[in-house]
C-alpha positions in Angstrom: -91.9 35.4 166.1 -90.2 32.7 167.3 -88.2 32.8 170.8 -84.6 33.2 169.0 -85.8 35.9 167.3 -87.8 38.0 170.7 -84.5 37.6 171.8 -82.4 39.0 169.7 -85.4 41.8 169.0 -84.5 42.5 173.0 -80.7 42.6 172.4 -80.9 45.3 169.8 -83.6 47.1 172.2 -81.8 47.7 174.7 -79.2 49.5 173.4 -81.3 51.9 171.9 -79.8 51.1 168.1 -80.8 52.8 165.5 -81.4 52.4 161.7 -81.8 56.0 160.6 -79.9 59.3 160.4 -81.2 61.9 162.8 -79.6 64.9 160.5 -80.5 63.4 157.1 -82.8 60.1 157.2 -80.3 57.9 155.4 -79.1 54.3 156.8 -77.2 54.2 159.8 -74.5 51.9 159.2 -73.1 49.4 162.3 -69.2 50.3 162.6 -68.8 48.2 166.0 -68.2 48.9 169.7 -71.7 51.1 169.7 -71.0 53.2 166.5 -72.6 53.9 163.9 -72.1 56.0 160.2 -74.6 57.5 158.0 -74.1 56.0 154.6 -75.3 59.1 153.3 -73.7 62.4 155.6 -71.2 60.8 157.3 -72.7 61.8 160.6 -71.7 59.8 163.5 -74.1 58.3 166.4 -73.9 55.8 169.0 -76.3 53.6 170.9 -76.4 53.2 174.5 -73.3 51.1 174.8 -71.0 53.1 172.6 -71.9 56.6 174.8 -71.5 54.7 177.9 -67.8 53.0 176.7 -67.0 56.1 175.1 -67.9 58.1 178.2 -65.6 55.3 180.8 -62.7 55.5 177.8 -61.9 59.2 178.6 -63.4 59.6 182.4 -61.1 56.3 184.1 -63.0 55.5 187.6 -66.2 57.2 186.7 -69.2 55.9 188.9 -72.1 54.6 187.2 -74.1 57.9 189.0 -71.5 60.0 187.3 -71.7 58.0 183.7 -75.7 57.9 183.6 -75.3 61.6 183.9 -72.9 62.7 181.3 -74.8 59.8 179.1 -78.3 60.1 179.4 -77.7 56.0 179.5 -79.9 55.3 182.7 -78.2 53.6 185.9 -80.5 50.1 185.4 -79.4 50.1 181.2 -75.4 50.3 182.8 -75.4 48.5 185.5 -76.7 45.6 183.0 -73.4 46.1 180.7 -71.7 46.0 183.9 -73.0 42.6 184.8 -73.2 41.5 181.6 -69.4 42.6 181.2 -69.6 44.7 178.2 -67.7 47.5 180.9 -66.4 48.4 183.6 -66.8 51.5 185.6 -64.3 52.1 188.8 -61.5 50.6 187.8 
C-alpha cells in the first residue's frame, strides 16, 4: 500500500466508520456529517464524529469530559476533531 493510501486507511480509522448494518448486515451507506443508512433497513448509525457533533448540536458548551461520556467517543479521538477543527466544544 502506498503512503496516500495508509493515509487515507487512517482517516477512515479513526472515526470508527463502518461498512455493515449492525441490525441486518446490509451496506451502510455514507449520508455525510458522520451518518450513515442501511441500504437495506433503513437503520441509522454514526461514526465517532457524527455522535460527537450530534452530541455538541443539542448539549451547547458541553466539555470534552462531558461529551466523551455521553458518546463513548474517547477524550484523545475529540480533542483531535477539536484540533483538527471538525468541532468545537465550549463555545
Amino acid at each position: 500500500m502506498d503512503k496516500l493510501g495508509k493515509a487515507l486507511a487512517r482517516v477512515v480509522d479513526a472515526y470508527s466508520r463502518q461498512g455493515v448494518c449492525e441490525v441486518c448486515g446490509g451496506t451502510l451507506v455514507f449520508q455525510g456529517c458522520g451518518e450513515y443508512v442501511c441500504e437495506q433497513c433503513g437503520d441509522l448509525s454514526y461514526d465517532d464524529y457524527g455522535k460527537v457533533r450530534r452530541y455538541v448540536e443539542t448539549h451547547a458548551g458541553a466539555s470534552v469530559t462531558d461529551t466523551a461520556e455521553a458518546t463513548g467517543v474517547s477524550q484523545d479521538a475529540i480533542r483531535e476533531m477539536i484540533k483538527e477543527r471538525k468541532i468545537r466544544i465550549g463555545y
